[in-house]
PLY file of the C-alpha trace (Angstrom):
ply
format ascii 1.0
element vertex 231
property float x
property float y
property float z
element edge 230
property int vertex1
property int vertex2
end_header
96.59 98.77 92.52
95.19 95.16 93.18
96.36 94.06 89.70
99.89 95.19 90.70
100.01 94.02 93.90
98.86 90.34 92.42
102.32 90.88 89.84
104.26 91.47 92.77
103.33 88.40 94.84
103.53 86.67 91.75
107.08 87.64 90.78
108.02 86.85 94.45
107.74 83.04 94.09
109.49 82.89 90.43
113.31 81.76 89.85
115.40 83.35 87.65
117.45 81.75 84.65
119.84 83.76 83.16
119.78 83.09 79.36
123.24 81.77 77.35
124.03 83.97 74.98
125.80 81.51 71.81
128.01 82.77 69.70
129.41 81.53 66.14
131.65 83.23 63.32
131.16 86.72 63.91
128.83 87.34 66.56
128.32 89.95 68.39
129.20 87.94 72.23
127.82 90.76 74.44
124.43 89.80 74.20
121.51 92.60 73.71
122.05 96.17 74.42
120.04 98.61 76.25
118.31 101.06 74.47
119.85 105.13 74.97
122.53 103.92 77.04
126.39 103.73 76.72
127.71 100.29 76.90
130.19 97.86 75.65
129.63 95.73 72.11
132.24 93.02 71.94
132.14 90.90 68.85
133.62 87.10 68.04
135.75 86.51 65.32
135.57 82.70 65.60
137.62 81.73 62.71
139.98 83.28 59.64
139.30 82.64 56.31
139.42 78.94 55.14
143.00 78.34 56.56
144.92 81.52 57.31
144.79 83.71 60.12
143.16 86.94 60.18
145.43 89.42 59.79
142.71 92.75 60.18
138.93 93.03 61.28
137.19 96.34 60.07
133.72 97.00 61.98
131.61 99.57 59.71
129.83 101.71 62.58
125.98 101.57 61.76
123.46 104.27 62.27
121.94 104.11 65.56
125.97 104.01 67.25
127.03 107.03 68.73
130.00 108.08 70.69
132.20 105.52 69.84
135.51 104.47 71.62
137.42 101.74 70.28
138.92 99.31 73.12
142.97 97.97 72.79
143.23 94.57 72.27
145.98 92.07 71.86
144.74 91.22 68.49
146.90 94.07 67.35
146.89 97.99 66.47
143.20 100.09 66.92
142.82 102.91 64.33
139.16 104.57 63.43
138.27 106.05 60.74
136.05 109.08 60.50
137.06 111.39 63.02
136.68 111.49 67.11
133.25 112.75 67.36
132.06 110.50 64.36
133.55 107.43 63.74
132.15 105.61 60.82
134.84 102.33 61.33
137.02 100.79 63.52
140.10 98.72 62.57
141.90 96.13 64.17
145.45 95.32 62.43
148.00 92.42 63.69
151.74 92.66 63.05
152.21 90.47 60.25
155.24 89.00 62.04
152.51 87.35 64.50
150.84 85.79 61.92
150.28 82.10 62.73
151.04 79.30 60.02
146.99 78.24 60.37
143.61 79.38 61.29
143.05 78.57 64.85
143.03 81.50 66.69
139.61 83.08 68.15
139.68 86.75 69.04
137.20 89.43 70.71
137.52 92.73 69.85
135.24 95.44 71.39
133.84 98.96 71.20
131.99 101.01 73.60
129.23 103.27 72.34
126.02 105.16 72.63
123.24 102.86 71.45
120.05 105.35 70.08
116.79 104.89 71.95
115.08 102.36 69.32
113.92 99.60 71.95
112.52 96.04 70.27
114.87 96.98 67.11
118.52 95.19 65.65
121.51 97.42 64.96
123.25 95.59 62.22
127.32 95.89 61.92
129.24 95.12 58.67
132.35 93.26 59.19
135.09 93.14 56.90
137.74 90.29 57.81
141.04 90.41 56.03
143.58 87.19 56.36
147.07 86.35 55.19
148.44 83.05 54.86
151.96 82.40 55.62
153.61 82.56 52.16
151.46 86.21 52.08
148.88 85.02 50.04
145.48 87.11 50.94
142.18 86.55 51.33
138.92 87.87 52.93
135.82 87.08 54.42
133.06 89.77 54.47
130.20 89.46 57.17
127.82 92.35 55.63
124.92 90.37 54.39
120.89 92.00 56.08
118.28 90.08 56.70
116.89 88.91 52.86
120.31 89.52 50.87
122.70 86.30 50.13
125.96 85.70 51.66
127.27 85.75 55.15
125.34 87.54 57.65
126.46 90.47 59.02
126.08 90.27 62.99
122.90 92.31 64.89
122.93 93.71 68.36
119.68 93.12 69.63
118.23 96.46 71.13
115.93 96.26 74.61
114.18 98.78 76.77
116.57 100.57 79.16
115.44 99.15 82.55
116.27 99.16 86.37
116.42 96.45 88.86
112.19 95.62 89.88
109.04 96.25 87.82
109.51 98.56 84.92
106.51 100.24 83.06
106.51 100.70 79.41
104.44 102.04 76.74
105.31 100.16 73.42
106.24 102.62 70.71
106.28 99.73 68.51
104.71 96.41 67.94
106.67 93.21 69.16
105.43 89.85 67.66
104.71 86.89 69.92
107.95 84.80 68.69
110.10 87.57 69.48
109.40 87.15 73.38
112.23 85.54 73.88
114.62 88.11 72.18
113.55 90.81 73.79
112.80 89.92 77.26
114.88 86.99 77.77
116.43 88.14 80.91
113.77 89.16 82.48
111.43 87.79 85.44
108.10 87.70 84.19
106.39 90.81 81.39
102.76 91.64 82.11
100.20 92.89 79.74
96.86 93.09 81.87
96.39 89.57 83.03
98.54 87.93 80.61
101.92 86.85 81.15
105.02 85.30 79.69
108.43 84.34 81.18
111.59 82.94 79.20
111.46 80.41 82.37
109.69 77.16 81.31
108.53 76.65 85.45
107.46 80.32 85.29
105.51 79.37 82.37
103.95 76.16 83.80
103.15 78.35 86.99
101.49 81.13 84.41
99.06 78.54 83.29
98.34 76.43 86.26
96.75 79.99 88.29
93.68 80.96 87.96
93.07 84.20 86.66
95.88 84.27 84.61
96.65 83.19 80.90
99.67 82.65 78.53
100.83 85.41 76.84
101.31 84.13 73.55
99.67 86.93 70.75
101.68 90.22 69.39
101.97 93.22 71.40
100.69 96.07 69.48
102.08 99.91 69.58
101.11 102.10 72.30
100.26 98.97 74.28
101.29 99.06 78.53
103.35 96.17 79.83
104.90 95.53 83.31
108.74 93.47 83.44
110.06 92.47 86.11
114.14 92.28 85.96
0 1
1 2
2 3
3 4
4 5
5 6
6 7
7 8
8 9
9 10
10 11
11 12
12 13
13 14
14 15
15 16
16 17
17 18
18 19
19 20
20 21
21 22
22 23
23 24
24 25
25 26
26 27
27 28
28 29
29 30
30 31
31 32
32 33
33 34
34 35
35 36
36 37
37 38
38 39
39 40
40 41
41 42
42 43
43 44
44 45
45 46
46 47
47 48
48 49
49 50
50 51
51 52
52 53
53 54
54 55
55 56
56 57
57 58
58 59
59 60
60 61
61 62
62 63
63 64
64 65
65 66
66 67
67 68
68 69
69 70
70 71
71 72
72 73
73 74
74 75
75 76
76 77
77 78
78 79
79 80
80 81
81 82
82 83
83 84
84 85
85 86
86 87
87 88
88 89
89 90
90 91
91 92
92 93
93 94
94 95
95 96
96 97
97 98
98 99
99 100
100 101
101 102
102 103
103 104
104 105
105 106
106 107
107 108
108 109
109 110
110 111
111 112
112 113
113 114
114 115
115 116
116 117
117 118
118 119
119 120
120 121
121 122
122 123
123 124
124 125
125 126
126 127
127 128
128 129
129 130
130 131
131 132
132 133
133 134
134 135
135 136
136 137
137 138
138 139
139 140
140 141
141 142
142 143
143 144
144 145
145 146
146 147
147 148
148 149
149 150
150 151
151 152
152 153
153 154
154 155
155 156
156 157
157 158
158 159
159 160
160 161
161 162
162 163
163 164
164 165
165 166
166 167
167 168
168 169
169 170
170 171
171 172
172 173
173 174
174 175
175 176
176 177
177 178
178 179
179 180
180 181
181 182
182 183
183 184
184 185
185 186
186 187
187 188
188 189
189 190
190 191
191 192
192 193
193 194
194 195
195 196
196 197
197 198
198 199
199 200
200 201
201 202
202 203
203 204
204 205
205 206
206 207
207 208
208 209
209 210
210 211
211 212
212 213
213 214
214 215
215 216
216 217
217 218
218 219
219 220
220 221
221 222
222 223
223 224
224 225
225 226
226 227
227 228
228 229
229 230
């Protein structure tokens, strides 16, 4: 009880940063997603292919996405395919009379779906971006590559515990390495794990290892390990 009640008065004096979530190409601009929960994934086409416009963006839906409802956009016409209950793409088609003469045109085109309960994982979408250039010449630009394969990377929605508002307790299913800190609990206050501790806020970090007690958490977390994060 001590040891939580030290977190707590600890977390009371630390600032929260919200972390910028960057986005280039295809990305996937919603940031992580929270593990067994139903949410919206909106993705960034940042560009067409060399210099035509996109004309259609087809989002293959991976394993792991669930209950899947495509969103209207004024990119153009939403089909699926698969059927209602399970969609295995969604297409996004513009009129070809809207078609500009060049490629400089960003679009976001979204989905909202079931995300499976796989905390401290990446759900990776293929992308398959079809342009047109003004005299109808085609051309396409595929974003499907996984981690270790050539070409252009297909875009990953980082997956993090479910959580509410306060301290949350967790029992790691599975192991999280040191450098991925950041991905995984980079909106959060402060994550506990006995009396080490790490922030994504450099001050919270400098405060970490200026009080006594208390040390840097800065080695992997291992499976069936017990944290404490603070939201």
């Amino acid at each position: 009880m001590r040891s939580f009640l030290s977190r707590a008065a600890f977390a009371a004096a630390l600032v929260l940063v919200n972390a910028g979530v960057a986005s280039a190409h295809v990305s996937v601009l919603t940031g992580p997603a929270q593990a067994a929960k139903s949410q919206k994934i909106t993705f960034a086409i940042g560009h067409g292919c060399g210099t035509s416009d996109t004309l259609s963006v087809r989002i293959e839906i991976p394993t792991g996405i669930s209950s899947v409802r495509a969103l209207p956009s004024d990119f153009g016409r939403v089909s699926i395919e698969g059927t209602a209950t399970a969609v295995t793409a969604v297409v996004w088609t513009k009129p070809i009379s809207e078609i500009q003469d060049s490629d400089f045109s960003y679009y976001e085109l979204s989905i909202r779906a079931r995300v499976a309960d796989v905390p401290f994982s990446k759900i990776y979408f293929r992308i398959f971006q079809t342009c047109r250039a003004m005299d109808g010449t085609p051309s396409t630009h595929n974003w499907i590559a996984l981690p270790g394969e050539t070409g252009d990377p297909a875009p990953a929605v980082t997956v993090v515990p479910s959580r509410v508002a306060g301290w949350n307790k967790y029992t790691l299913t599975t192991p999280v390495v040191a450098a991925d800190l950041p991905t995984y609990f980079g909106d959060a206050h402060i994550v506990w794990r006995g009396a080490e501790a790490y922030s994504p806020n450099a001050n919270t970090m400098t405060l970490i290892g200026g009080t006594a007690g208390v040390s840097v958490l800065g080695t992997d977390l291992s499976a069936n390990q017990e944290i404490w994060v603070k939201y």
